[in-house]
PDB file of N, CA, C and O in Angstrom:
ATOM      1  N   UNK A   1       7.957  16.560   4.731  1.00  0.00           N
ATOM      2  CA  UNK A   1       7.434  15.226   4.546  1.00  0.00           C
ATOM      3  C   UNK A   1       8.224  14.255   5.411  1.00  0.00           C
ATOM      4  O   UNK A   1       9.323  14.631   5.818  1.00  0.00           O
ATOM      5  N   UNK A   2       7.730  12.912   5.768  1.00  0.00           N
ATOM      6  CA  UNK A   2       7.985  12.075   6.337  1.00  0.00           C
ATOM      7  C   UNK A   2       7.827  10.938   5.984  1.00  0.00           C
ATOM      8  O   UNK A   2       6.715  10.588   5.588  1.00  0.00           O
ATOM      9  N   UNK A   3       8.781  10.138   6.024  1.00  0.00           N
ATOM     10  CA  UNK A   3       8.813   8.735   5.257  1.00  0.00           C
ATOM     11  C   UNK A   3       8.983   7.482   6.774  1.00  0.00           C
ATOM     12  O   UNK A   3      10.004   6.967   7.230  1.00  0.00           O
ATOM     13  N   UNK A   4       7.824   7.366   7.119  1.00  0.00           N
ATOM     14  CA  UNK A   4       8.275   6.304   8.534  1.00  0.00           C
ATOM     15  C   UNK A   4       7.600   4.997   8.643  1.00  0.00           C
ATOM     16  O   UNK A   4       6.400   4.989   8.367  1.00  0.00           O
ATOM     17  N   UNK A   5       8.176   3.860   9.006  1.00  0.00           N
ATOM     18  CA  UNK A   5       8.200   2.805   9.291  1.00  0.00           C
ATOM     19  C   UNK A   5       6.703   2.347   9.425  1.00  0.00           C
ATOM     20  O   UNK A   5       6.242   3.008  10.355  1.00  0.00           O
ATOM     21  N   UNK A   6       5.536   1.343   8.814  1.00  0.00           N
ATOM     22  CA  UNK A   6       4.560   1.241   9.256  1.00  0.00           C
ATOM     23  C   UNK A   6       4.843   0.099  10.435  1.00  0.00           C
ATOM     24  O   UNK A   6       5.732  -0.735  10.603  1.00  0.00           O
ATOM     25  N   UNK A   7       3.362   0.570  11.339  1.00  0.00           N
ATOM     26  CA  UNK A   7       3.103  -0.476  12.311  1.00  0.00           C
ATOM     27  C   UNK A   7       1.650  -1.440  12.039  1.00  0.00           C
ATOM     28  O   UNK A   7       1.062  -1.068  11.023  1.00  0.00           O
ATOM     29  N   UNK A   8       1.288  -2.068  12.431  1.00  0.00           N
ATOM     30  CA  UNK A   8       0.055  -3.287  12.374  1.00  0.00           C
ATOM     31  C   UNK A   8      -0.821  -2.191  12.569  1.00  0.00           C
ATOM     32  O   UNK A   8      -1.317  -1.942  11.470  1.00  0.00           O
ATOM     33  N   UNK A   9      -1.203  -1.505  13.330  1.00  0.00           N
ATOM     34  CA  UNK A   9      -2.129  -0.843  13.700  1.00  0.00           C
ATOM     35  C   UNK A   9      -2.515   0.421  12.234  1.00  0.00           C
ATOM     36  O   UNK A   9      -3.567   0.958  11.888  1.00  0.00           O
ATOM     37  N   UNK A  10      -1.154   0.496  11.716  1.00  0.00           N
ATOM     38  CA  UNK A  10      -1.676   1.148   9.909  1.00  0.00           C
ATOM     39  C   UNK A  10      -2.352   0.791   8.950  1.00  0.00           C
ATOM     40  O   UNK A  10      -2.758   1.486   8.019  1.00  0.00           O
ATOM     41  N   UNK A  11      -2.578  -0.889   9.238  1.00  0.00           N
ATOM     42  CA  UNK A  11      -2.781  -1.781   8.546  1.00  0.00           C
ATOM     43  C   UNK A  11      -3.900  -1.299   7.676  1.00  0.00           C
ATOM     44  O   UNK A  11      -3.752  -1.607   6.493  1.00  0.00           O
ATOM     45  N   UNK A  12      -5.123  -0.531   7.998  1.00  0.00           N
ATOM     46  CA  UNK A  12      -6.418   0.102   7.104  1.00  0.00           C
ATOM     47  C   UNK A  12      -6.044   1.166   6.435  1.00  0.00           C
ATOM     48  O   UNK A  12      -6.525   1.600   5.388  1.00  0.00           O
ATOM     49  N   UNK A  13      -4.847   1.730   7.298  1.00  0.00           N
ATOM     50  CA  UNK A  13      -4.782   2.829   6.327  1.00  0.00           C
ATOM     51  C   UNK A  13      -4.262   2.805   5.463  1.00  0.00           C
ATOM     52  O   UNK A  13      -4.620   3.598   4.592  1.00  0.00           O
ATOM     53  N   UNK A  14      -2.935   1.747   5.136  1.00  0.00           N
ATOM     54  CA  UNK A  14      -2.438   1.587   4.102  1.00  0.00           C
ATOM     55  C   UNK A  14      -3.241   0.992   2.959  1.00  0.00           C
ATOM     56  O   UNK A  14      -3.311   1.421   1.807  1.00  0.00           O
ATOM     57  N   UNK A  15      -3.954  -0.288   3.589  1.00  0.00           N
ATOM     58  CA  UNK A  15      -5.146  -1.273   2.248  1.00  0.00           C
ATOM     59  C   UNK A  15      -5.758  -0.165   1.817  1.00  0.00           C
ATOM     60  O   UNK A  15      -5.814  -0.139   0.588  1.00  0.00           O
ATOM     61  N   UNK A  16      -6.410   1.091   2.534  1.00  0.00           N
ATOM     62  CA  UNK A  16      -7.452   2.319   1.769  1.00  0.00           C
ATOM     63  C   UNK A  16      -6.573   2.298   1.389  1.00  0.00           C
ATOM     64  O   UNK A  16      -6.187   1.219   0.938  1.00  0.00           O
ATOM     65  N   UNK A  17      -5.764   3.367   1.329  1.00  0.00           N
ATOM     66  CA  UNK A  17      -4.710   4.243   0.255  1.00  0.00           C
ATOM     67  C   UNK A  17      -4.064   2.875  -0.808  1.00  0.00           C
ATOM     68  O   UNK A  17      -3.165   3.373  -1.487  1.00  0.00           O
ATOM     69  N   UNK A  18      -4.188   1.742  -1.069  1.00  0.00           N
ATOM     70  CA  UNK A  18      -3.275   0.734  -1.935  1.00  0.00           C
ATOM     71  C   UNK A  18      -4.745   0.727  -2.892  1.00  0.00           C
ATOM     72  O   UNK A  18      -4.670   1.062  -4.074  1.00  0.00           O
ATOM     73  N   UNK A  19      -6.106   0.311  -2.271  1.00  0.00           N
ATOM     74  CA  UNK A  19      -7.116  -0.161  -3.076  1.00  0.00           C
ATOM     75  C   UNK A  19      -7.601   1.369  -3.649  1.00  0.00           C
ATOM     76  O   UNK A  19      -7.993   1.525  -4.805  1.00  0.00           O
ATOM     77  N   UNK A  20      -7.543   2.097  -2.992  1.00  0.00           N
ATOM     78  CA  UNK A  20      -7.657   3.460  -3.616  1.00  0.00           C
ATOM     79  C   UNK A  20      -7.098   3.974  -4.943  1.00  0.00           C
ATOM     80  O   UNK A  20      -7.489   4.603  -5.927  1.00  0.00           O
ATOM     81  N   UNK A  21      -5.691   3.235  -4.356  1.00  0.00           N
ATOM     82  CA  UNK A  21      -5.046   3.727  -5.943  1.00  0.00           C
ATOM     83  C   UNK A  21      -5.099   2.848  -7.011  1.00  0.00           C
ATOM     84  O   UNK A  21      -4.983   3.255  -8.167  1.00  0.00           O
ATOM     85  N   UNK A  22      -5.270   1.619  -6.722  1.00  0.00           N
ATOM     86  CA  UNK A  22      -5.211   0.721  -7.740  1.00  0.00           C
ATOM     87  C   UNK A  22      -6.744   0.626  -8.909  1.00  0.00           C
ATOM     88  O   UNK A  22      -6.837   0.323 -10.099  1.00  0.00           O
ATOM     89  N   UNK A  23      -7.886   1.096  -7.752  1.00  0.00           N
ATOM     90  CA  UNK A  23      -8.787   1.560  -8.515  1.00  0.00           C
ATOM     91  C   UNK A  23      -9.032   2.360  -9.326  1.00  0.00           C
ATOM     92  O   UNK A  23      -9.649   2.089 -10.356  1.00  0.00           O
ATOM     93  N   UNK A  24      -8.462   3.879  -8.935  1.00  0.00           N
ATOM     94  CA  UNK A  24      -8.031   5.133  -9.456  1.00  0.00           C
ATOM     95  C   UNK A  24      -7.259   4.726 -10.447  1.00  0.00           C
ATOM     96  O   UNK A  24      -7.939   4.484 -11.444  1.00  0.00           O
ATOM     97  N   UNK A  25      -6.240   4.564 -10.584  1.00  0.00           N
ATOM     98  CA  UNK A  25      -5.046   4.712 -11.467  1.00  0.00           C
ATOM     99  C   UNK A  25      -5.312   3.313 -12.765  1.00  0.00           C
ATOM    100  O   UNK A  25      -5.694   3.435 -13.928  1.00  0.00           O
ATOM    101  N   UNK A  26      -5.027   2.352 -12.184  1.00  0.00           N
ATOM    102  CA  UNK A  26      -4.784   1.009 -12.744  1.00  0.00           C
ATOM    103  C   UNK A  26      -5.817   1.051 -14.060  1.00  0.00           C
ATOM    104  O   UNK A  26      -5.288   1.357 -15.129  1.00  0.00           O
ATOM    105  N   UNK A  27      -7.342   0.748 -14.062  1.00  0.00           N
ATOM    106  CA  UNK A  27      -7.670   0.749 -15.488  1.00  0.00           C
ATOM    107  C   UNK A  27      -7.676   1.448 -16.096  1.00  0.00           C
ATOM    108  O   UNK A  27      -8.467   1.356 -17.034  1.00  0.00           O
ATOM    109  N   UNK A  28      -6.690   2.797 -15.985  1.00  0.00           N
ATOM    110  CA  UNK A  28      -6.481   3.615 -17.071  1.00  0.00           C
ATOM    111  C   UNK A  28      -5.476   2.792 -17.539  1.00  0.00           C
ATOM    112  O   UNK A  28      -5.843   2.443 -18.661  1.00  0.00           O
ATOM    113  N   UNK A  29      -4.271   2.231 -17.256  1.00  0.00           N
ATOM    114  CA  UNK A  29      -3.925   1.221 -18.345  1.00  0.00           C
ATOM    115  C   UNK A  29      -3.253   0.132 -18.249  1.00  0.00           C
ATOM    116  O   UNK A  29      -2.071  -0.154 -18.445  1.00  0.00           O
ATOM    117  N   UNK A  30      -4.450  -0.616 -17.817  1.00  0.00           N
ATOM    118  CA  UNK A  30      -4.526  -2.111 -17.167  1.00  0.00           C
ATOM    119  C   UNK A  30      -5.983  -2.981 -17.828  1.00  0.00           C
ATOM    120  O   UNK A  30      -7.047  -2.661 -17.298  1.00  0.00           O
ATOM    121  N   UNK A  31      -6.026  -3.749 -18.637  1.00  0.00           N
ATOM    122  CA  UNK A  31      -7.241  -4.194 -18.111  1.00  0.00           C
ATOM    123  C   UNK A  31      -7.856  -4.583 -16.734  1.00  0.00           C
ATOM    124  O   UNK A  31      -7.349  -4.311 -15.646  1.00  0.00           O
ATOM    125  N   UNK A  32      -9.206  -5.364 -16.967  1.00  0.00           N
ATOM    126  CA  UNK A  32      -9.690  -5.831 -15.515  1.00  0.00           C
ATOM    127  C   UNK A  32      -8.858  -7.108 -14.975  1.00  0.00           C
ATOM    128  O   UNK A  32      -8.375  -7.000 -13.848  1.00  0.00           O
ATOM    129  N   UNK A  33      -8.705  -8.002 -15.510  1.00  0.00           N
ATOM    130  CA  UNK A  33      -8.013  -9.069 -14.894  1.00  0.00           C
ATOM    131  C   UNK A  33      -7.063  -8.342 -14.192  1.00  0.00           C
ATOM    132  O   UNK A  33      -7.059  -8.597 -12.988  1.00  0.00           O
ATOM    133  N   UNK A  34      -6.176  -7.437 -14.600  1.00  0.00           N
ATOM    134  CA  UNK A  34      -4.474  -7.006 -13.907  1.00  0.00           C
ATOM    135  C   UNK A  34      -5.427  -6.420 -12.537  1.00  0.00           C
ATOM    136  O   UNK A  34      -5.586  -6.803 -11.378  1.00  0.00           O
ATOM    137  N   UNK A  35      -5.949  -5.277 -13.378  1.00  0.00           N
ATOM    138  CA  UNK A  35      -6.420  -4.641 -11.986  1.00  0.00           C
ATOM    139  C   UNK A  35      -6.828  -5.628 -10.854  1.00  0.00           C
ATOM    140  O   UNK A  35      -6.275  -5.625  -9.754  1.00  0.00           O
ATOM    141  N   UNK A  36      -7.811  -6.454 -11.196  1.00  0.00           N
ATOM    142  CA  UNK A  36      -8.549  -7.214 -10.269  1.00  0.00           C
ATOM    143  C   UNK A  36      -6.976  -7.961  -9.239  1.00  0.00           C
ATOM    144  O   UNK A  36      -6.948  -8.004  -8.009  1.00  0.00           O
ATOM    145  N   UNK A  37      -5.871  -8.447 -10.144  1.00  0.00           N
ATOM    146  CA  UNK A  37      -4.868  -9.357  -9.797  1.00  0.00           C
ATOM    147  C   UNK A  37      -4.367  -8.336  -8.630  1.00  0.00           C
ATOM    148  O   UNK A  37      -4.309  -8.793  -7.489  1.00  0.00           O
ATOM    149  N   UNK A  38      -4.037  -7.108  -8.834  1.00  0.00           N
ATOM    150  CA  UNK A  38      -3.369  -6.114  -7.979  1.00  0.00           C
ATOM    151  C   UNK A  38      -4.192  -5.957  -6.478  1.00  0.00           C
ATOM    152  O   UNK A  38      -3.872  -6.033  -5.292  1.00  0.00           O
ATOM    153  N   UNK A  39      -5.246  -5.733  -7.130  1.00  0.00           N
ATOM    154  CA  UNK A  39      -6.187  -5.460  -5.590  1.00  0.00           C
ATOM    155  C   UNK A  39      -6.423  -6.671  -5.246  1.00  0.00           C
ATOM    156  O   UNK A  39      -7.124  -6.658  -4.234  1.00  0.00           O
ATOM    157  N   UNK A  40      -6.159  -7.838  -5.628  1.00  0.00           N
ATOM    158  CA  UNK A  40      -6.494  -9.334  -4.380  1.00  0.00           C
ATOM    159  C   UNK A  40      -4.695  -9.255  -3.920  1.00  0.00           C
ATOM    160  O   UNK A  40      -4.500  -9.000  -2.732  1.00  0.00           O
ATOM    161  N   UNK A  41      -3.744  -9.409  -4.589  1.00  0.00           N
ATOM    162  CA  UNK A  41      -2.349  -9.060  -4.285  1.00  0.00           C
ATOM    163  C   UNK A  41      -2.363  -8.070  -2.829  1.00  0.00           C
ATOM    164  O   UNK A  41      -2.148  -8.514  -1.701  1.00  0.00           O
ATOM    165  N   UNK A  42      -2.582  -7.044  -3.068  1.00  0.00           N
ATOM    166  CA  UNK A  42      -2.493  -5.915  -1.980  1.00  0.00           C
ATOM    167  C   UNK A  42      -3.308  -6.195  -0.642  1.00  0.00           C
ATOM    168  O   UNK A  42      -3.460  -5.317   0.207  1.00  0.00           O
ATOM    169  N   UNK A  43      -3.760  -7.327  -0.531  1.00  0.00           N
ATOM    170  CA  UNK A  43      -4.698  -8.013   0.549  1.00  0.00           C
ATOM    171  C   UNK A  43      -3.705  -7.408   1.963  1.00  0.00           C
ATOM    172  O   UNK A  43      -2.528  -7.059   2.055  1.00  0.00           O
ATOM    173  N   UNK A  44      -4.944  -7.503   3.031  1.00  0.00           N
ATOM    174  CA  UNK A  44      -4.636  -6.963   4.439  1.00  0.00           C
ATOM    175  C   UNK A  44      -3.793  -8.140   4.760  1.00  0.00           C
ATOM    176  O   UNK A  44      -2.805  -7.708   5.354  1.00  0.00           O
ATOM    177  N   UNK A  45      -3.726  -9.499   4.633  1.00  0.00           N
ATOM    178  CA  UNK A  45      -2.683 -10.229   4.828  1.00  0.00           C
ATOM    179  C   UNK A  45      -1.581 -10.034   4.381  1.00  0.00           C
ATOM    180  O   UNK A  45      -0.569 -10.210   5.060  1.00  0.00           O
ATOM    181  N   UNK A  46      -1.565  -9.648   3.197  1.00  0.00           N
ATOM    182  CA  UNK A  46       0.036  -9.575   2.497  1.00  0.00           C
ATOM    183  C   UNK A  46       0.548  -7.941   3.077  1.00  0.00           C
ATOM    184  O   UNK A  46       1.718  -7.559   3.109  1.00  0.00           O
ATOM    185  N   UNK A  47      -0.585  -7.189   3.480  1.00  0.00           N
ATOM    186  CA  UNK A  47       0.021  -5.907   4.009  1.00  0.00           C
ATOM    187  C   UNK A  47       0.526  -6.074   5.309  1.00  0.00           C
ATOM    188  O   UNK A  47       1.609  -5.658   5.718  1.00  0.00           O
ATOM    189  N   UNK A  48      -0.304  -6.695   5.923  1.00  0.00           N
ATOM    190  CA  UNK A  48       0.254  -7.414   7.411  1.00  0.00           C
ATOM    191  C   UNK A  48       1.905  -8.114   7.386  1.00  0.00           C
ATOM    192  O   UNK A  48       2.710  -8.112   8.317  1.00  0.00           O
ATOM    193  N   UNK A  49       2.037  -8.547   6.346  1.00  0.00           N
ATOM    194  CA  UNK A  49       3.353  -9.927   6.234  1.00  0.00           C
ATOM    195  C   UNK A  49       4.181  -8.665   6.308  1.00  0.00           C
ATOM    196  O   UNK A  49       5.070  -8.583   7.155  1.00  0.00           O
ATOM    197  N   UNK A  50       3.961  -7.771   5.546  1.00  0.00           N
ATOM    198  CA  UNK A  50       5.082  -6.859   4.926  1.00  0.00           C
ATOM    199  C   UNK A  50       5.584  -5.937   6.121  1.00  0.00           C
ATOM    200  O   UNK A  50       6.760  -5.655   6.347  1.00  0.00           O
ATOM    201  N   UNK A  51       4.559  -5.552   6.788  1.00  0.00           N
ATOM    202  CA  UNK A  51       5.100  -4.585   8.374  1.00  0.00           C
ATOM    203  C   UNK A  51       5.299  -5.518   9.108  1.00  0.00           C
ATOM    204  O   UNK A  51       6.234  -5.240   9.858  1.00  0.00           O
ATOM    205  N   UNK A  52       4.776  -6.811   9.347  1.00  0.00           N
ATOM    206  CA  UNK A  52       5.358  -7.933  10.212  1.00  0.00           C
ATOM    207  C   UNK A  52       7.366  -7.769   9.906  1.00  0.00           C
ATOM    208  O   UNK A  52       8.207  -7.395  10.723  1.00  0.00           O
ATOM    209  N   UNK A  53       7.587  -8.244   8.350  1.00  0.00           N
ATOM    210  CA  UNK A  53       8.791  -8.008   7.768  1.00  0.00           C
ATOM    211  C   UNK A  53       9.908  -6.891   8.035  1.00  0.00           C
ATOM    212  O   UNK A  53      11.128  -6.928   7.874  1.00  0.00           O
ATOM    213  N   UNK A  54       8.970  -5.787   8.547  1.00  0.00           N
ATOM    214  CA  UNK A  54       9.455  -4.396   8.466  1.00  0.00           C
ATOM    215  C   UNK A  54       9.489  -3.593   7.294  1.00  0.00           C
ATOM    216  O   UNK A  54       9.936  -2.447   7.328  1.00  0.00           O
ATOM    217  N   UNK A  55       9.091  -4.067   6.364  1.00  0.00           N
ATOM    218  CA  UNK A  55       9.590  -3.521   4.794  1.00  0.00           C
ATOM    219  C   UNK A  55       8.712  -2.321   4.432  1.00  0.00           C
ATOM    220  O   UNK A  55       9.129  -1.411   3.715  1.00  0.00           O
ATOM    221  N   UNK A  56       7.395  -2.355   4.990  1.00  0.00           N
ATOM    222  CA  UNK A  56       6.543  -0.842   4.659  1.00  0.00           C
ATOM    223  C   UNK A  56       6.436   0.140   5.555  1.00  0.00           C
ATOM    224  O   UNK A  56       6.478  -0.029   6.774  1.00  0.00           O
ATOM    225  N   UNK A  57       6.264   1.429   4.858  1.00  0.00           N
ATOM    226  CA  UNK A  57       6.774   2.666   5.052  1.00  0.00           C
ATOM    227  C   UNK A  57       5.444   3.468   4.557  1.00  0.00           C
ATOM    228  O   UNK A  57       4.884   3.160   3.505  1.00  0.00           O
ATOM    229  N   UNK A  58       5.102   4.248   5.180  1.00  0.00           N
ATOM    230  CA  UNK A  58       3.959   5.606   5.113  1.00  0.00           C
ATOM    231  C   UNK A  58       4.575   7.209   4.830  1.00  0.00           C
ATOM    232  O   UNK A  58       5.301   7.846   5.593  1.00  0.00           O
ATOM    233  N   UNK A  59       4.039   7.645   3.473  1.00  0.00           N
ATOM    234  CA  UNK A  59       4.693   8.719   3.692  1.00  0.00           C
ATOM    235  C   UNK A  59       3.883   9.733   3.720  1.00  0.00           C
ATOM    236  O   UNK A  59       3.145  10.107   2.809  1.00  0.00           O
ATOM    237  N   UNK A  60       4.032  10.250   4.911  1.00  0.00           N
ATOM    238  CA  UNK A  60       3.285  11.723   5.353  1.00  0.00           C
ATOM    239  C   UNK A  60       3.381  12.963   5.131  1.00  0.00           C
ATOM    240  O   UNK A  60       4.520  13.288   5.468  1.00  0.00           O
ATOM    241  N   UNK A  61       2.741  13.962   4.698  1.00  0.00           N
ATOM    242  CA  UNK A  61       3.152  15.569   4.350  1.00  0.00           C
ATOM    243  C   UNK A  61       2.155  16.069   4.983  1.00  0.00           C
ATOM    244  O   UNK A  61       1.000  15.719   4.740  1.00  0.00           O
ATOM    245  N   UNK A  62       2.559  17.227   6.154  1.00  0.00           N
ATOM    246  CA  UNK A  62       1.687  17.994   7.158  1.00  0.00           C
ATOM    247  C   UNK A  62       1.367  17.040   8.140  1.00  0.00           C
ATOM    248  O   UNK A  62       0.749  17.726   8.955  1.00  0.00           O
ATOM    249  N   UNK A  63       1.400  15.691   8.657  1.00  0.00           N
ATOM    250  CA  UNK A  63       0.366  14.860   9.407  1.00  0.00           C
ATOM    251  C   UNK A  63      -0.602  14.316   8.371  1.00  0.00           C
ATOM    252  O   UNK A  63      -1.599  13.912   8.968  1.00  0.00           O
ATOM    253  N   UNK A  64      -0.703  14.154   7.144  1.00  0.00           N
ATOM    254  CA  UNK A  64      -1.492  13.716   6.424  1.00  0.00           C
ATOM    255  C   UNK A  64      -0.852  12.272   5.641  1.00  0.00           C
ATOM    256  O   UNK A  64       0.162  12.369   4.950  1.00  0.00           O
ATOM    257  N   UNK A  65      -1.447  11.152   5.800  1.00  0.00           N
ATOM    258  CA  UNK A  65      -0.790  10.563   5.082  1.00  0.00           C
ATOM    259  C   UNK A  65      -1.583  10.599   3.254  1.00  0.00           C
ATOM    260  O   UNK A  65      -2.697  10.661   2.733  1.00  0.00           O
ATOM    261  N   UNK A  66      -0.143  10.513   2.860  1.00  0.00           N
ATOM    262  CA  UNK A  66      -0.176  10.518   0.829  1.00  0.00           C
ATOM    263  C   UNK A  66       0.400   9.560   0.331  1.00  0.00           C
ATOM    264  O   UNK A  66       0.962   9.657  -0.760  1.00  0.00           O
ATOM    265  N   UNK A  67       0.377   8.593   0.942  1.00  0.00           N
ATOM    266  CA  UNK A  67       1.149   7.597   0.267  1.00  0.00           C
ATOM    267  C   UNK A  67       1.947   6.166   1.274  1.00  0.00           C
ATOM    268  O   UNK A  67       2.046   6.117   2.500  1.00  0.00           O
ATOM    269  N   UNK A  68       2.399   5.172   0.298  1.00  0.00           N
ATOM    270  CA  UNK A  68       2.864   3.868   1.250  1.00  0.00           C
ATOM    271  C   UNK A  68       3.478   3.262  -0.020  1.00  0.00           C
ATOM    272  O   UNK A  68       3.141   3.303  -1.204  1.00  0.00           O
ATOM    273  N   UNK A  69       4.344   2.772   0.539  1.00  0.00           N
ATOM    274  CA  UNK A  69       5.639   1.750  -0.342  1.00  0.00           C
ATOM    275  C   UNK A  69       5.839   0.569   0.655  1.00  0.00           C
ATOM    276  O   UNK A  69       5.375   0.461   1.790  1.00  0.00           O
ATOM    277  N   UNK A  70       6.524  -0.168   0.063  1.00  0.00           N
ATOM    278  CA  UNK A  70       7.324  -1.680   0.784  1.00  0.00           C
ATOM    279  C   UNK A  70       9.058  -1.786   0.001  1.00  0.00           C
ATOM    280  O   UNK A  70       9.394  -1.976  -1.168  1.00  0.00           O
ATOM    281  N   UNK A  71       9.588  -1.642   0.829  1.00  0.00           N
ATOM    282  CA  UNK A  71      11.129  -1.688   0.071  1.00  0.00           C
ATOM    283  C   UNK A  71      11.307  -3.013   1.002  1.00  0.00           C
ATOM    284  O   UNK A  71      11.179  -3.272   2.199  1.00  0.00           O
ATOM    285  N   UNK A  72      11.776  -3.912  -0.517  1.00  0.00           N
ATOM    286  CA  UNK A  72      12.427  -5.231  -0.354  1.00  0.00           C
ATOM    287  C   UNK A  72      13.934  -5.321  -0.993  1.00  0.00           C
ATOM    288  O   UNK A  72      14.380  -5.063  -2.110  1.00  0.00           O
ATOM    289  N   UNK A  73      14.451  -5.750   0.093  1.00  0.00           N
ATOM    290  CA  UNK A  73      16.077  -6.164  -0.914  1.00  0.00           C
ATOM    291  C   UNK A  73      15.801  -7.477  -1.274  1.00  0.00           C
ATOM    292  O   UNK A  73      14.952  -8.335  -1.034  1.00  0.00           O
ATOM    293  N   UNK A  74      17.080  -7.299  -2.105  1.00  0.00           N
ATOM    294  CA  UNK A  74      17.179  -8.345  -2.997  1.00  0.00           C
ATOM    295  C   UNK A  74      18.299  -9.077  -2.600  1.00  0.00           C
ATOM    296  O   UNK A  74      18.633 -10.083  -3.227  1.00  0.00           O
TER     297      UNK A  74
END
């Protein structure tokens, strides 16, 4: 696996894989308002700010990506 740095040009692939999961996962135990709050939150702008920032990361297994985080310090 591989944990590497996103660039602007990830930018769709990460919003699929964020709105993907938040759909999937979230109203199992979330209502709709949270859910709804998460997926306007996870917007291609705020995903943009965050690799602008440097802070998000894609993590790949085989060449496949499975996943994306944002590590912020504090």
């Amino acid at each position: 696996m591989e944990y590497i740095k996103a660039d602007t040009t990830d930018t769709e692939l990460i919003y699929e894989l964020v709105q993907d999961t938040v759909r999937a996962a979230y109203p199992k135990y979330y209502p709709a308002e949270v859910v709804d709050f998460f997926s306007r939150h996870h917007s291609k702008e705020n995903i943009i700010r965050d690799i602008n920032e440097g802070c998000s990361r894609i993590l790949y297994n085989k060449g496949r990506a499975v996943g994306t985080g944002t590590i912020i310090e504090i």
